[in-house]
BALUMSE-881682 format. One record per residue (C-alpha): z, x, y. Coordinates in Angstrom, 1 decimal. Layout:
((Z,X,Y))
...
***
This chain:
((0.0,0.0,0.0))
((0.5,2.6,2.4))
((-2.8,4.5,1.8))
((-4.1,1.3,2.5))
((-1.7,0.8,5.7))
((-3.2,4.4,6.4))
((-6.8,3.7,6.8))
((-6.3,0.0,8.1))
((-4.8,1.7,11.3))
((-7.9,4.0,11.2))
((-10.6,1.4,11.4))
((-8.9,-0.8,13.4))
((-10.7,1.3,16.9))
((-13.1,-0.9,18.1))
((-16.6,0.5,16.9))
((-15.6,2.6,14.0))
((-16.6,0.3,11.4))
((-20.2,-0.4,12.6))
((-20.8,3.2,12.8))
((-19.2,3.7,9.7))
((-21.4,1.1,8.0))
((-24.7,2.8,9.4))
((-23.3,6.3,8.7))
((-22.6,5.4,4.8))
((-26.4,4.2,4.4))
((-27.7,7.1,6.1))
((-25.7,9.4,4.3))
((-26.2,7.9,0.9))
((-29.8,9.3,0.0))
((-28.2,12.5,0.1))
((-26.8,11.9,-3.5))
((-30.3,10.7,-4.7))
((-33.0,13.3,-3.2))
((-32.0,16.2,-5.8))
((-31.8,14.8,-8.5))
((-34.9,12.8,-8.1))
((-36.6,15.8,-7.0))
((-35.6,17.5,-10.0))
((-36.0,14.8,-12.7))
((-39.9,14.0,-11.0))
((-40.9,17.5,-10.9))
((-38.9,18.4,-14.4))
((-40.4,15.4,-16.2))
((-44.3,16.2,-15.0))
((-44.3,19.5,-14.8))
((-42.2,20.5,-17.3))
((-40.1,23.4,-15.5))
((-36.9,23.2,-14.6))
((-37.2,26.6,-12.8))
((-39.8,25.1,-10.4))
((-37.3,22.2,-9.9))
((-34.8,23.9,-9.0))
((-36.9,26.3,-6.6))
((-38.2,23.9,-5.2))
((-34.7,21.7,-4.3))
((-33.8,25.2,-3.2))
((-36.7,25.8,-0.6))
((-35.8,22.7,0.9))
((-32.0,23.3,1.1))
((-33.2,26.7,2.5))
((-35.6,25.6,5.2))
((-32.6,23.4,6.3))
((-30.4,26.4,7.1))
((-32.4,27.2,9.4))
((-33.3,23.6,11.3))
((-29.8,22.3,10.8))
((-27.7,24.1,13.1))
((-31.0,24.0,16.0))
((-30.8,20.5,15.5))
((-26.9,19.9,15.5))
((-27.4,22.3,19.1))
((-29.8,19.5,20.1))
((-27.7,16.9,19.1))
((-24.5,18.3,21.0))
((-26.8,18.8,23.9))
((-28.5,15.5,24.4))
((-26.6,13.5,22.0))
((-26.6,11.7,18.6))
((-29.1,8.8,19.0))
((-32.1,10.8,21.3))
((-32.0,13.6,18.6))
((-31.4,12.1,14.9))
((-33.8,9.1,14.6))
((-36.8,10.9,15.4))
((-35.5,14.3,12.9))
((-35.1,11.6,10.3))
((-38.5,10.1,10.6))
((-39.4,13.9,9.8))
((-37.4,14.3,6.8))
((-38.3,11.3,5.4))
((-41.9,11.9,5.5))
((-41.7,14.8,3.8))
((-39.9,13.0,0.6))
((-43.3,10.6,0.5))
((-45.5,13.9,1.0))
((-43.8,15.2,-2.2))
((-43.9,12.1,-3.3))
((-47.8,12.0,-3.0))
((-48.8,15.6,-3.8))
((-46.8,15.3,-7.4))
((-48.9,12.2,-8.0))
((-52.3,13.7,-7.3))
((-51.5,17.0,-9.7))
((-51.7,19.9,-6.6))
((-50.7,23.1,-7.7))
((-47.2,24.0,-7.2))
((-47.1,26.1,-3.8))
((-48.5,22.8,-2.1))
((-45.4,20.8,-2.9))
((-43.8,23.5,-1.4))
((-45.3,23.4,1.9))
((-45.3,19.2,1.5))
((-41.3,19.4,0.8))
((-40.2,21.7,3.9))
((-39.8,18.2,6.3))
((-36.9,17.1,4.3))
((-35.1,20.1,6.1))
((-34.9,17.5,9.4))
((-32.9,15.9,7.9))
((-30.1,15.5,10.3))
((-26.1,16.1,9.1))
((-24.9,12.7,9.1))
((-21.5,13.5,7.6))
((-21.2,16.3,11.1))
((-21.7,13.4,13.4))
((-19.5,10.8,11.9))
((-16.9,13.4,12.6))
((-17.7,14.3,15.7))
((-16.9,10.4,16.8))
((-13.5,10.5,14.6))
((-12.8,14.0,16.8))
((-13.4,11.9,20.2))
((-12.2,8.5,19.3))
((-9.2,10.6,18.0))
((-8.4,13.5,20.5))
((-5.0,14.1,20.5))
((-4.1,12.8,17.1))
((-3.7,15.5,14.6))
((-2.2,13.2,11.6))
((-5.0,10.2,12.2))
((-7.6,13.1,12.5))
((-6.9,14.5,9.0))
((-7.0,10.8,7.8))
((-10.4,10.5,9.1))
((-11.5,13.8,7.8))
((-10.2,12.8,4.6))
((-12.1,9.6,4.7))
((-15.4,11.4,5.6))
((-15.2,13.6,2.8))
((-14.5,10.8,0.3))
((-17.8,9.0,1.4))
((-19.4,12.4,1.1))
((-18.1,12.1,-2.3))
((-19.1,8.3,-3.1))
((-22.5,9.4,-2.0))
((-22.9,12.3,-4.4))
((-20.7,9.6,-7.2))
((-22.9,6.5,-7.0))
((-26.5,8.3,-5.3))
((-27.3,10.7,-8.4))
((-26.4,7.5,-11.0))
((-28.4,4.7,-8.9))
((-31.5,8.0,-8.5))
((-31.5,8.5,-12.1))
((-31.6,4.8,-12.9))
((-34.3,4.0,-10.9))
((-36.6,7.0,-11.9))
((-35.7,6.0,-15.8))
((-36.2,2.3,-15.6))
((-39.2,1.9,-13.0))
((-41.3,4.9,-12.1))
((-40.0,8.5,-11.4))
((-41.1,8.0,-7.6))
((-38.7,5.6,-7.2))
((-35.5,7.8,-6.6))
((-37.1,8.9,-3.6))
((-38.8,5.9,-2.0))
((-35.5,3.7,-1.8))
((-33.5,7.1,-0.7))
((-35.8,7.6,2.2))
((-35.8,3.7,3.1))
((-32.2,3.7,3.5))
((-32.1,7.1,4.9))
((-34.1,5.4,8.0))
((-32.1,1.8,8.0))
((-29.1,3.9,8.1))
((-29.8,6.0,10.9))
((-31.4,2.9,12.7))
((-27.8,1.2,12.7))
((-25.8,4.3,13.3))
((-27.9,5.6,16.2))
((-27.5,1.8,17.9))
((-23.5,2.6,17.8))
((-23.6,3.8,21.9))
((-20.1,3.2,22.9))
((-18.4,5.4,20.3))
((-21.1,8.7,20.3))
((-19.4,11.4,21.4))
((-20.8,12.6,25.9))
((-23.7,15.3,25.5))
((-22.7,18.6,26.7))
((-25.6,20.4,27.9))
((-25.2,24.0,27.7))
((-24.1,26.7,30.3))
((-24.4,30.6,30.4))
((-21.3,31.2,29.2))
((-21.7,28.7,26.2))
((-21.6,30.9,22.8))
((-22.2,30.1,19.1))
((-19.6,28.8,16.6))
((-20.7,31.8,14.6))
((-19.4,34.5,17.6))
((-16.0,32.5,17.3))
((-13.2,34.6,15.4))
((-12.4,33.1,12.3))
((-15.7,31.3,11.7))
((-18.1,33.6,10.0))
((-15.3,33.9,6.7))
((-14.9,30.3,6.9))
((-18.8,29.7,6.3))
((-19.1,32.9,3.4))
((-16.5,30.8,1.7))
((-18.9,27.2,2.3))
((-21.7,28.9,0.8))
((-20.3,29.8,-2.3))
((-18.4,26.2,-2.5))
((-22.1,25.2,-2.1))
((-23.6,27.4,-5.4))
((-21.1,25.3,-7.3))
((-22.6,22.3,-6.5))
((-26.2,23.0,-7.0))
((-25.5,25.2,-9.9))
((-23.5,22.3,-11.9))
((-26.3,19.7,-10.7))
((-28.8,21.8,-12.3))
((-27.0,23.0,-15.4))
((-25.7,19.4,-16.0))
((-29.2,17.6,-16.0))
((-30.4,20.0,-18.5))
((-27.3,19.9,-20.9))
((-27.4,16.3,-20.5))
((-31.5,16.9,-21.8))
((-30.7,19.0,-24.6))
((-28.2,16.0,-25.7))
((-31.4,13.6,-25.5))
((-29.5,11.8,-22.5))
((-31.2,12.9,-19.8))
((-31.1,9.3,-18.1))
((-27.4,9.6,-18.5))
((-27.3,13.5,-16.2))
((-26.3,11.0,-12.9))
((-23.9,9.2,-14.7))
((-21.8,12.9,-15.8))
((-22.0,14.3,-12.3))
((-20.8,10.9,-10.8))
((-17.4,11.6,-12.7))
((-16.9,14.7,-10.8))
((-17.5,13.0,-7.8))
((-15.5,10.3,-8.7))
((-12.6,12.7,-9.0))
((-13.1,14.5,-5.7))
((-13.2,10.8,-4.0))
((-10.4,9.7,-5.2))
((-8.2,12.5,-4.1))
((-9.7,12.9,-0.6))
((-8.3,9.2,-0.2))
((-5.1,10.3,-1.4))
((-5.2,13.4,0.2))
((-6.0,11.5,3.6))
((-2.7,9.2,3.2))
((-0.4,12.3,2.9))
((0.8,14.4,5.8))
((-0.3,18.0,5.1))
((2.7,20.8,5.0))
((1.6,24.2,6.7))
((-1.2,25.4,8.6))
((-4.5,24.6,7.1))
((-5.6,28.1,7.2))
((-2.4,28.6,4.7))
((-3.4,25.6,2.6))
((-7.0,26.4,2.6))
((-6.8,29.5,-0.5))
((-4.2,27.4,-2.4))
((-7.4,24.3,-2.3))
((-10.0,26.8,-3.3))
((-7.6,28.5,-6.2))
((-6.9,25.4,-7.4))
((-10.9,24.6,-7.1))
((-12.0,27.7,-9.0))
((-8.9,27.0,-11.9))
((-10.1,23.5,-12.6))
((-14.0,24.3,-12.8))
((-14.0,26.4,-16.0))
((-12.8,22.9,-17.7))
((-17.1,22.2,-18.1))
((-17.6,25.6,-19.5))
((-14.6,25.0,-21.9))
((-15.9,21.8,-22.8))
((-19.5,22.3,-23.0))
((-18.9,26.2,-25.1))
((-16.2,24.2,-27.3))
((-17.5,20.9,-28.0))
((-20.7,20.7,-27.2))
((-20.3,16.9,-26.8))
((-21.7,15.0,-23.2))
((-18.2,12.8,-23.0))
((-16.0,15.7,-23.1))
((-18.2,17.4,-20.3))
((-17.7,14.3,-18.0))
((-13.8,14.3,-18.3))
((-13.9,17.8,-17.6))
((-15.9,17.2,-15.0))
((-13.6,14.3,-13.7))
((-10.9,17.1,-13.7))
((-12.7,19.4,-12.3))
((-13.5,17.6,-8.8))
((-10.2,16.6,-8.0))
((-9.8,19.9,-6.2))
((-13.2,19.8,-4.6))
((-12.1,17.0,-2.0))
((-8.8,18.5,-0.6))
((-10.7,21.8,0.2))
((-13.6,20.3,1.7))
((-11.1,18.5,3.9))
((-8.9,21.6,4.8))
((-12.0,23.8,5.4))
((-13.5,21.1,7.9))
((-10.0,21.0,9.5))
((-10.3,24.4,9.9))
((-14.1,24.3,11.2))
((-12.6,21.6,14.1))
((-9.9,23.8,14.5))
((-11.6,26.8,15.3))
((-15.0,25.8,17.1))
((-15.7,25.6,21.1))
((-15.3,21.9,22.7))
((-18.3,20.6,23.2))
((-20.3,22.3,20.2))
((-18.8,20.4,17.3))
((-21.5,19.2,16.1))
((-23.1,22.5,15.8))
((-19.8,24.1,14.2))
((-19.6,21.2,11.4))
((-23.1,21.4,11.1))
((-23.3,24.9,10.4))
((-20.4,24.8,7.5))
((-22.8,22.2,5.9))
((-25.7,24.5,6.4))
((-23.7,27.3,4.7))
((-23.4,24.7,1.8))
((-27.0,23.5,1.6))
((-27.5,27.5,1.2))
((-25.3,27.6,-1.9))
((-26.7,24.5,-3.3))
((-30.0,26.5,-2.6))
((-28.9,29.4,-4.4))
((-26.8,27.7,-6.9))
((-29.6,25.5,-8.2))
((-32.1,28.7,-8.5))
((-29.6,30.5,-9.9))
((-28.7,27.6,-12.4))
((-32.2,26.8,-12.9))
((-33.2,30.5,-14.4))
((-30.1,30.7,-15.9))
((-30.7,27.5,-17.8))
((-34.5,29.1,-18.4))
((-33.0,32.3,-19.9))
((-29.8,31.3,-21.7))
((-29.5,27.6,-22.6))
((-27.7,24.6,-20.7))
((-24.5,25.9,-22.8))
((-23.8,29.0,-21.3))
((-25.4,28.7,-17.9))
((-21.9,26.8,-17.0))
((-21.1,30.9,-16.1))
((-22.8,30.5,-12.6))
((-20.7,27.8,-11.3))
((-17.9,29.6,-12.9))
((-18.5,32.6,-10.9))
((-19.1,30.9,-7.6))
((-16.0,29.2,-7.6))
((-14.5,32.5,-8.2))
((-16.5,34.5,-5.9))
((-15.0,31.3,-3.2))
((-11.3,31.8,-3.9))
((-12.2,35.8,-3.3))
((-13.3,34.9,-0.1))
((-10.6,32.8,0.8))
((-8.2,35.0,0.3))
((-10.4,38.0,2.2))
((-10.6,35.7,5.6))
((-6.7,34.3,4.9))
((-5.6,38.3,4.9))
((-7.8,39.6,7.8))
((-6.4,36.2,9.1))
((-2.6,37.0,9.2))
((-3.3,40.9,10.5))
((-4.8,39.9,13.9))
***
């Protein structure tokens, strides 16, 4: 009753729920492109390496547009920026879309898949208007960030299930049609929420990156290695589930480990955090990198598909509670006026890990089975709580 009590409170600002609404369509899609980029490309052409390169290009091309366009946005504001970026993004979706289903050779749905980088950070600005609805308010920020990071979570629980569904039971194009129609509806709604986006803030001489800030650039090392977990375990996942002969069921697995990371963040969110968050923030990722060697175990041990998706469940219980501390820490740390920008390039640093994470997964997948290539995720999450603990010690000297 009081988590609920919690978030009632929360939603109760006039505005927050219609942007909230338009924000979770928007952000949806982000659970569905992926995967129905790898299961189209994977089921014609019969590679998942070339899936997963190709996923990875994308998430690559985005590290670079995302944070210009997050500037943009934090310069002329939400709405003038993100609809037309998003009209972009989603053309590029049909242009894969179209070159897959006219047999092109493979560098052209390359080229036709590099749009989908405008794709503008959704998640970045919905916390942006909880950071200026909320200025001031430590305890109801951290609810909010909380909140945001369990959507994030519903997306990537319920997207990857409804993406594999409708590429299974209709036509593999499907996936990716409805995620770029609601990709569009969503923005359309969120963009027409004027009273609660956050002032521009056009920029000055003496305005700096978030990346020159002290304290940032650890922060984001740490985000891209968070980020190869997730693209590795997508990738790895799809392919165990295809060696089982349930590939259909691939969105169903990886929406348990969502599902796990959801429903801590709303816990998390309810409970007033002890310490710093730069002192909590190694203790989430430790925790993170512990729990994720649960869908090595159970995949090296078992071999069975169930087993992998209570591990999984596990697993992503930790995932939630560190997102939510590192963004904390992100708000914390970047310039008023840019934060946009500074959340913006956190998810960038994560789109970069899920870049390299689902190359890395891919070929590892190619070369050693689905079985074994649970190692990479495994090793990002270690190579994360390294880094934690590097930028929490450099940290404490200054």
């Amino acid at each position: 009753m009081a988590t609920v009590t919690t978030y009632s409170r929360l939603f109760a600002i006039p505005g927050a729920r219609a942007f909230t609404l338009g924000n979770l369509i928007a952000r949806f899609p982000q659970g569905m492109f992926s995967i129905s980029a790898v299961m189209l490309v994977s089921g014609v052409r019969g590679s998942y390496a070339l899936a997963g390169a190709l996923t990875a290009t994308g998430l690559v091309a985005s590290v670079f547009v995302g944070p210009w366009l997050a500037r943009m946005v934090d310069r002329h504001g939400q709405a003038r920026i993100a609809v037309p970026a998003t009209l972009v993004a989603a053309s590029g979706a049909l242009a894969l879309l179209i070159c897959v289903r006219l047999d092109v050779p493979d560098w052209v749905l390359f080229a036709a898949y590099l749009p989908t980088a405008a794709q503008p950070n959704t998640g970045g600005m919905s916390r942006a208007r909880w950071a200026h609805l909320l200025d001031g308010d430590p305890r109801a920020l951290h609810t909010a960030n909380s909140f945001e990071q369990a959507v994030d979570e519903l997306c990537f629980m319920l997207g990857p299930v409804v993406a594999a569904f409708l590429c299974s039971a209709l036509f593999p194009e499907a996936g990716a049609l409805v995620g770029a129609a609601l990709m569009v509806t969503g923005m359309l709604v969120f963009a027409a929420q004027r009273a609660t986006e956050p002032p521009a803030r056009p920029r000055t001489a003496a305005t700096r990156t978030p990346l020159r800030v002290a304290g940032v650039p650890p922060l984001l090392a740490v985000f891209l290695a968070t980020g190869a977990i997730f693209g590795s375990l997508e990738v790895v996942t799809v392919a165990f589930a295809d060696a089982q002969g349930h590939k259909a069921w691939a969105g169903g697995v990886l929406a348990l480990q969502a599902a796990g990371s959801c429903a801590a963040g709303l816990v998390f969110g309810a409970v007033k955090p002890s310490g710093p968050a730069a002192r909590r923030h190694p203790l989430c990722v430790a925790a993170m990198a512990a729990l994720m060697t649960l869908p090595l175990l159970a995949a090296a041990i078992t071999g069975s598909l169930y087993l992998l998706g209570g591990a999984l469940l596990i697993a992503g219980m930790a995932t939630a509670p560190t997102m939510v501390t590192g963004m904390t820490l992100v708000q914390e740390r970047t310039p008023e006026g840019q934060l946009n920008e500074g959340m913006t390039l956190a998810v960038t640093a994560i789109l970069g890990g899920i870049a390299a994470g689902s190359a890395g997964g891919g070929a590892a997948v190619e070369h050693w089975g689905p079985t074994a290539a649970y190692a990479v995720p495994v090793t990002a999450a270690a190579t994360a709580l390294v880094l934690a603990l590097c930028g929490y010690v450099r940290g404490t000297r200054k």
